[in-house]
Structures are given as structure tokens and as C-alpha cells.
N, C-alpha and C positions, 0 to 999 in steps of 0.2 A: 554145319554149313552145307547148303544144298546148290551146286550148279544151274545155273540161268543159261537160256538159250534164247537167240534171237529168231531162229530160221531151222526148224523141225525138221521142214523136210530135207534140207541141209545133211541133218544126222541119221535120219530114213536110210538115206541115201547113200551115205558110207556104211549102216551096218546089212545091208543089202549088197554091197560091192564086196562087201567083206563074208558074205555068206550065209547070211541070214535072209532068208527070202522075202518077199511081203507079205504069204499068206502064213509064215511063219511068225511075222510082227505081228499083222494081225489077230494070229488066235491066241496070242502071249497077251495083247491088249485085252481082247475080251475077255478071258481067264480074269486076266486082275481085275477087270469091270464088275463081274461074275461077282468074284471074291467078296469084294466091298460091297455089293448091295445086299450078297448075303449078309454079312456080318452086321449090317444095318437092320435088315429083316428082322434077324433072329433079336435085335434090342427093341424094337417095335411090338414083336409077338410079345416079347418077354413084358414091358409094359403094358400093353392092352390086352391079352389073354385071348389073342384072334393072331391067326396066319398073316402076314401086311401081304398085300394086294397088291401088284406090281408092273405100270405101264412104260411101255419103250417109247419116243417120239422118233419115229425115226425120216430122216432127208433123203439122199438117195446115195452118196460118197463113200469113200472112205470112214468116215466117221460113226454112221450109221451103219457100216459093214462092222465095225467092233460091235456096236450092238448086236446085231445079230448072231454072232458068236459068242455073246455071253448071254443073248436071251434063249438058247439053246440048250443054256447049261444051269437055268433056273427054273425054278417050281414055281405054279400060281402067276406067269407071267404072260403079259400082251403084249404085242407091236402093233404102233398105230402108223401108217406110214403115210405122208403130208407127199403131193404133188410132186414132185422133182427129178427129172432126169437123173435114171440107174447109171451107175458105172458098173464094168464090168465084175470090180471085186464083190459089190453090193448084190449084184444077180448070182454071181455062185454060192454067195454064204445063202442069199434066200432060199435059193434050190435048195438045198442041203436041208434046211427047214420043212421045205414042202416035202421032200421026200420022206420025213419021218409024220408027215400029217397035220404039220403047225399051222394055223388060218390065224391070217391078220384079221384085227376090229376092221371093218368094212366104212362103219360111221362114226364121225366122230362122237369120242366118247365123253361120259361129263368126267372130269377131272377130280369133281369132289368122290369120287368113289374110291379113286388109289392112295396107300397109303406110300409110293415112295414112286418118283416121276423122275424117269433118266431121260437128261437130253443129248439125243444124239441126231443133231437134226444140220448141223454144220458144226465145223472143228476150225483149224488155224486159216481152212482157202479162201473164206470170206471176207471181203473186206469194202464191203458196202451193204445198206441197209436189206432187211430181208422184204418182198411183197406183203401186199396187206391183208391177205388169207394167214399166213404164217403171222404176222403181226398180234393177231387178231387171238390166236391159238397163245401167242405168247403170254398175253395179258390174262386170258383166263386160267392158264396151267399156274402164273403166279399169287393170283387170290384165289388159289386151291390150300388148303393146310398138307398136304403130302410134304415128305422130306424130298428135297429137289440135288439129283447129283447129276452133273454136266459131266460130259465126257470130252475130255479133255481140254476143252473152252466154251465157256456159256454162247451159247448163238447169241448172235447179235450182241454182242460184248462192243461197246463202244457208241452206240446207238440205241436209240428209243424205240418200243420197247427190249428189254435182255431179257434174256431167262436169268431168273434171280436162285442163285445155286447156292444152298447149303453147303455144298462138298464140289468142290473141283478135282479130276480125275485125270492129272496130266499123263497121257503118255510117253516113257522115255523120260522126262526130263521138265522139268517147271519153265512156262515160256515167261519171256520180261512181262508180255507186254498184260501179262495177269496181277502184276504187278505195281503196275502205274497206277496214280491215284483214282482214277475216274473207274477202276477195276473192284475196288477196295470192298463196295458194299456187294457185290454183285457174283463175286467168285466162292467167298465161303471156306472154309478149311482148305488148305491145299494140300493134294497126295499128291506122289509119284508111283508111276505103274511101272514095273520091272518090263521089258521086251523081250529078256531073253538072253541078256546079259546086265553086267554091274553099270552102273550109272556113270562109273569112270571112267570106262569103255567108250560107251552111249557118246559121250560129252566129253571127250580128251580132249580137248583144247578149250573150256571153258576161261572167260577171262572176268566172266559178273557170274554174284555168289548172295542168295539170300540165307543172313543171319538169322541165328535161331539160339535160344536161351542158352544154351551147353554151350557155345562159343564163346561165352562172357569171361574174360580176367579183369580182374581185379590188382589193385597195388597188392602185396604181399609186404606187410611192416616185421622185420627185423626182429629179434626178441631184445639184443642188446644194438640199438641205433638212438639217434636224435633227432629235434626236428630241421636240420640242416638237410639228413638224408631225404628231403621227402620234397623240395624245394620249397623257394619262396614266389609266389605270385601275385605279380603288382598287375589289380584292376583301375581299370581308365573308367569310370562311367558314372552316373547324374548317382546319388545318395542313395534313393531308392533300387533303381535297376542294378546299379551296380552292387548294390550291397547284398544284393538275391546272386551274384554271380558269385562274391565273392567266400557268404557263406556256403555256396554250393560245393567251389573247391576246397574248404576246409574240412566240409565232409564228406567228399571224396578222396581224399589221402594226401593233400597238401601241410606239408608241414610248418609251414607261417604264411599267412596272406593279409596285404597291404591293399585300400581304397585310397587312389589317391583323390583328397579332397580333406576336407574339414571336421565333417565326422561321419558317421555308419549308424545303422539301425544296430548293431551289436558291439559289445564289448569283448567278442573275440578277434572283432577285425581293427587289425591296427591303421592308422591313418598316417598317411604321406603326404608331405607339401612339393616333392618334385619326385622325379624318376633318379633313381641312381643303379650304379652295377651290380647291387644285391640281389636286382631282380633275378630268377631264374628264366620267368615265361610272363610276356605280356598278356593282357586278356582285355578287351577294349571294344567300346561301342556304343554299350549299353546306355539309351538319353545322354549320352555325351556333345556337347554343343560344339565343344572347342578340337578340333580335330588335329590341328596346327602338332601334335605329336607324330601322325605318320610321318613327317617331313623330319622328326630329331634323328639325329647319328645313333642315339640308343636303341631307335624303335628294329633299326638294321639291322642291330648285331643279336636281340633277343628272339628266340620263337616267338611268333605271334597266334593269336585268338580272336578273329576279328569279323566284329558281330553288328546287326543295326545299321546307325547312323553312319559307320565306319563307310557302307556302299553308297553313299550319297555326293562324295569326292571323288577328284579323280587322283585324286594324293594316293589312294589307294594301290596302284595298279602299278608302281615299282615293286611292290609287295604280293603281287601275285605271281611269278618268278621267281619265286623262293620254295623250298620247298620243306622250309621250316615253319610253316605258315596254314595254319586251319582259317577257312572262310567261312560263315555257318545264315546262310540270308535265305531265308522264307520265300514263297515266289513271288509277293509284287519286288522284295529287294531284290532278287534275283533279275529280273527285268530291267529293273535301273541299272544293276551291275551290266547287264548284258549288250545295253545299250552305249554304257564306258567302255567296254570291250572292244565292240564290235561297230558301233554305230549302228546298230540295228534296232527296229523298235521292235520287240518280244510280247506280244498282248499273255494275258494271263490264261485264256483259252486253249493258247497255242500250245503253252508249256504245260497246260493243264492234261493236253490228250497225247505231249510226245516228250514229256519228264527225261527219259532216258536219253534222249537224242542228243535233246539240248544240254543236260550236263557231260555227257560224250566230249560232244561239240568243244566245249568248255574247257574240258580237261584235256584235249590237243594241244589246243594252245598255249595252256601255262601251268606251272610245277607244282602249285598249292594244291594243298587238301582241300575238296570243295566236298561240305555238309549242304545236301538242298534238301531245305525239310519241308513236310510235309507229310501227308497220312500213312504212305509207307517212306518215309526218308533214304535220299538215294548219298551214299559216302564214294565220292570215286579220285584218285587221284593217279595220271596218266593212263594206262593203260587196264587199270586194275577198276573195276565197280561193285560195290555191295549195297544190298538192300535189306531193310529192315519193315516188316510188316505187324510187327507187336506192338506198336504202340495203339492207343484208341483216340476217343473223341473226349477223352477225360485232361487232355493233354494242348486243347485249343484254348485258353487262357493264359491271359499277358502273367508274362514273366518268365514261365515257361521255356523259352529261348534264352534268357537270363542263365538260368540256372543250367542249362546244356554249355552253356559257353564257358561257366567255371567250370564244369565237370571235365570239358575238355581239357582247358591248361589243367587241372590238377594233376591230368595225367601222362603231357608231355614231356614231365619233368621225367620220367621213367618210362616212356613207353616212344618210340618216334611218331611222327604226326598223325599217319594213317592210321597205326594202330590203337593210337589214344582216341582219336573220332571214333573211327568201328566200335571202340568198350563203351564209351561214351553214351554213343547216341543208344545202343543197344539196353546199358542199365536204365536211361531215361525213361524209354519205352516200357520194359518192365517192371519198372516202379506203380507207372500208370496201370500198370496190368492189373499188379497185385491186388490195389485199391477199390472195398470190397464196398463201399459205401456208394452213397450217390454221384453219378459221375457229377453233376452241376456242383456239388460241397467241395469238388478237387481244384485243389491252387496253387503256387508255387512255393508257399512256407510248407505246405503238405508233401509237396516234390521232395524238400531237400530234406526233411522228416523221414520219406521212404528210405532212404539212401542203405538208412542201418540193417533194411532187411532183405539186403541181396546177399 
């Protein structure tokens, strides 16, 4: 589990109070810029049986002042420097360069010549589009075949065109907003660079945390138990969808589970004609027409798993208050949700480029566990947020949500609500990972198939 930061300079700025100088951050940064493109170089040479060839882009800030503290510390390397008013940090690391005889490329260069292209051309201060000189730069460095590592955040991240980064280079600490879905294709591997102390330090007060494989638990079955110990989960939802939920939690560690309705695609799901107090964890949603169960006294007293059609009511929203209660809606549900909330209309754009804000937002106001998925799925409930970025595109077919929504109740029944989302969504993901075949052959009977080999 790796800590999330909203506001960089934020943490600059207390490990500088606290005694770490800037010029001290910055040669910590570039050292670890340094590092990494070595190590990258030397799998390059080792591949092609040639030295890899090595150009800086650099702006005029801070940003490009790491560069040039790690293009000092590399062999076979250029700085090509783009138009933009020096800061002070930037002119003394250059000096420092010319003093030892280094000349930057004068003109620009063609792109297809290097084999690895660090952007250091703007980092976190930008926050509108870059001129159409830079623009212009950006699109030919990205139909360049060179390996492409951003320092610290791709320029122009958010806008047309980005530096499209194989490797992202955060310094100090992973920002959100690398994070969000519209970041997804664009940032590439995520590092952290050390600055000169432990990341704890760095980020003492982080409150959002992106998940990472080794974080996964699992139910833990008993050698001598029953299937009592493991609960029962009664699904609410249409034959099909719900009976993709409901095999999902029997093979995630549910120990009996009930569809209610008439019958199931399987004969390992037993079938129910009403709700009774067997249940351990409701799970409900899924193509379900008749919703008139949020409104029963049983729905009250069960944890709930409430997925789909579930956000289409405003029955819903006594049940958001609760904090027995996982929500798990995709983003146009999230919108309808957000508009029973709030009254506010939520275009899908909006949520699309500020993910974190609005489930923030969200989780102020009420107790539930809110799952907002999507291509890095965000899990937050009050004050606590995590993200998941392991899942792929092998994972956009219906049903899909289905089988996340059993996975969740199978494991409220032993784990409390947060914590059973976080494993949840986190094996989901993984499964998709694993899956070595063609992403378009992946489906949701193949999802609940993975399950056995986490």
C-alpha cells in the first residue's frame, strides 16, 4: 500500500521546514531520476547490443532543475531546452553544468534518434494547457519509438496533447491526480523517488492509499468448520445477473448462497421465494425490476451490497447512513446517484476529469462504503480513500459488476464493510490481470473461473 498526495508542494514544504533544504530535495530527486534511467539504459543496451542514446526535454522550473541534476550524472546524454522562463533553481543547476563544459542541443533534435526521452518539461505547477510550440514537440516525441519516463508528471497530463510516459517518476510521493481515470493510458508504471528520507515521513498524514497485489487477504477457511461459518448470502437480482453475483460469492468463500427467485443458471445456488433471517449479507441490484425490498424491515437489519438498478430509487438513501452498507455504481449510476443526493446534475465528463473530488464529496456526507468504479476504481468510506489501478480493459464487459458485487458480500460476512471492498475490488482486478489470453475472449463466467487462482 503506497500513500497518495493531493498537494506536493504541501510536503516540499514541511521537509524543508523541517531541514531539508530545496537544493538538498532536488539532487535526491535527480539521483533517483539518474538511477532509473540508468537501469533502463543498461536493459536497452543489454537488448540491442548499442549504448541507448539519451535526451532530456527540459522547461525552465523546478522540474527540469531535477533534470539537470541527473543529466550530470549520466553518460551518452543531451538536454534539449524548450523556450520558457528560468527559475532561479534551474539557472544554478545549469551553471554547474557549463562549468564542467556540458552544451545543450541548440536545435531541435529529431526524436527518432534516442533511445529513452525524459520529460522534464513541467511537473505538478501547471494547470492549463501548454503553447502550441510545445504542443507541437509533444506529439512528435510521442510517435518517437524511444522509452518515454516523465519526471514526476507527464506535461500536459489532463489535456491534448500529453507526453505519453511509459514510466512515471513521482517525486516524494504518488500524486491522486496520476491516478484518475483520464491519467490511466498516459502515465505508465508508477515509481516513487526517495528525497532523502522514508516515504512515512514524506507523507505523515496521508489519508488516500493506492493498493497493490501484497495487500490482498483473503477468507482464511478453518480446517475443522462448516458452511454456517462462512455465511449465508441471499442475492436480490434478474436470473441471469444475479446468478453471475451469486456464483461469484460462492467462489469467493461464502458458505451457502440463496437467489431469490424461481431458479439460477446453477445447481449450486439455492433458490428462495422470500427474504428470511437466515440471511447473513444482502447483495441486490443486479436487473432487479422490483425494488419495493429497500423499503422491508429485513433490508434494515442486514448488511447490504447494493449494486445497478438499486441507484435508480430514492428508497435507496435511508441506506446510505448506514455504514453496514457497500454501494458499488459505475459512473453514469454514480450521477443518478449523485443527483438523489444532492440535486445536482453530475455530467460524466465532470466526474470523468475530478473522480476523487466527487467521491470525497460523497463520502462527507454519508456512512456507506462507496465502490466508484472504473479504470482505476476509487473505495472510500469517510475519511479514509483507496485506489486500485490493476485492473485493465479486459474488465469492460457486462457482468462484470455482477460478479464484484458477490465477491463483495462473500466477504462481509468476515471482514467489515471497508475492508471486504478493498479485497474485493482489489482480487477483481487481479484476476483480469492474470488473464493471459485475448482481452476481447474475457467475460464474467471467466471472472468467477479466475477466482481459484489468487
Amino acid at each position: 500500500m503506497k500513500a497518495l498526495c493531493k498537494n506536493s508542494k504541501e510536503l516540499d514544504l514541511k521537509a524543508i521546514q523541517k531541514g531539508l533544504d530545496e537544493l538538498m530535495l532536488m539532487e535526491n530527486a535527480g539521483a533517483s531520476l539518474a538511477r532509473l534511467v540508468k537501469k533502463e539504459a543498461k536493459k536497452l543496451g543489454q537488448k540491442n547490443g548499442k549504448r541507448a542514446k539519451i535526451l532530456f526535454l527540459l522547461g525552465g522550473g523546478n522540474n527540469a532543475a531535477d533534470g539537470l541534476v541527473a543529466l550530470r550524472q549520466l553518460k551518452n546524454s543531451y538536454g534539449f531546452k524548450l523556450a520558457f522562463k528560468e527559475n532561479e533553481n534551474f539557472k544554478k543547476q545549469e551553471q554547474i553544468l557549463k562549468n564542467y563544459g556540458f552544451k545543450f542541443l541548440e536545435k531541435e533534435p529529431n526524436f527518432n534518434d534516442f533511445h529513452i526521452i525524459i520529460d522534464c518539461i513541467f511537473g505538478t505547477g501547471l494547470n492549463r494547457k501548454v503553447d502550441e510550440k510545445t504542443a507541437e514537440i509533444l506529439k512528435k516525441v510521442n510517435k518517437s519509438k524511444a522509452l518515454k519516463i516523465a519526471c514526476d508528471m507527464p506535461t500536459n497530463l489532463g489535456f491534448k496533447p500529453c507526453f505519453r510516459a511509459d514510466i512515471t517518476l513521482c517525486m516524494g510521493s504518488l500524486k491522486e491526480s496520476l491516478l484518475e481515470d483520464f491519467a490511466k493510458e498516459k502515465v505508465g508504471r508508477l515509481k516513487v523517488a526517495k528525497l532523502g528520507l522514508r516515504t512515512r515521513y514524506f507523507n505523515e498524514k496521508a489519508s488516500s492509499f493506492l493498493l497493490e497485489k501484497k495487500d490482498l487477504r483473503l477468507i482464511k477457511r478453518k480446517k475443522v468448520s462448516n458452511k454456517g461459518d462462512y455465511g449465508h448470502i441471499f442475492v436480490l437480482g434478474s436470473k441471469s445477473a444475479g446468478s453471475l453475483a451469486a456464483m461469484a460469492a460462492l467462489n469467493f468463500g461464502a458458505g451457502l448462497v440463496s437467489l431469490l427467485g424461481k431458479e439460477s443458471f446453477s445447481p449450486l445456488i439455492m433458490c428462495k421465494e422470500v427474504l428470511d433471517e437466515r440471511a447473513s449479507v444482502l447483495c441486490a441490484g443486479m436487473g432487479l425490476k422490483d425494488l419495493s425490498f429497500l423499503k422491508d424491515e429485513l433490508a434494515f437489519k442486514k448488511p447490504l451490497v447494493l449494486d445497478a438498478e438499486c441507484f435508480l430509487s430514492k428508497d435507496i438513501l435511508p441506506h446510505l447512513n448506514r455504514s453496514d452498507v457497500v454501494i458499488t455504481p459505475h459512473p453514469k449510476e454514480f450521477t443518478r446517484l449523485y443527483k438523489l443526493c444532492f440535486d445536482e446534475d453530475l455530467s460524466l465528463d465532470e466526474l470523468f476529469k475530478k473522480r476523487f473530488f466527487y467521491a470525497r464529496n460523497f463520502a462527507k456526507h454519508y456512512e456507506c462504503v462507496l465502490v466508484l468504479k472504473g479504470a482505476n476504481s476509487i473505495i472510500t468510506q469517510k475519511d479514509k480513500l483507496f485506489v486500485i489501478n490493476l485492473g485493465n480493459e479486459a474488465l469492460a464487459k457486462g457482468g462484470s459488476g455482477d460478479v464484484l458485487a458477490g465477491m463483495i458480500a462473500a466477504l462481509m460476512f468476515k471482514f467489515k464493510p471497508l475492508k471486504a471492498a478493498k479485497n474485493a475490488v482489489l482480487a477483481h482486478a487481479l484476476v483480469a490481470r492474470k488473464y493471459k489470453f485475448n482481452k476481447n475472449s474475457f467475460d464474467a463466467l471467466k471472472l468467477i473461473k479466475g477466482l481459484k487462482c489468487l
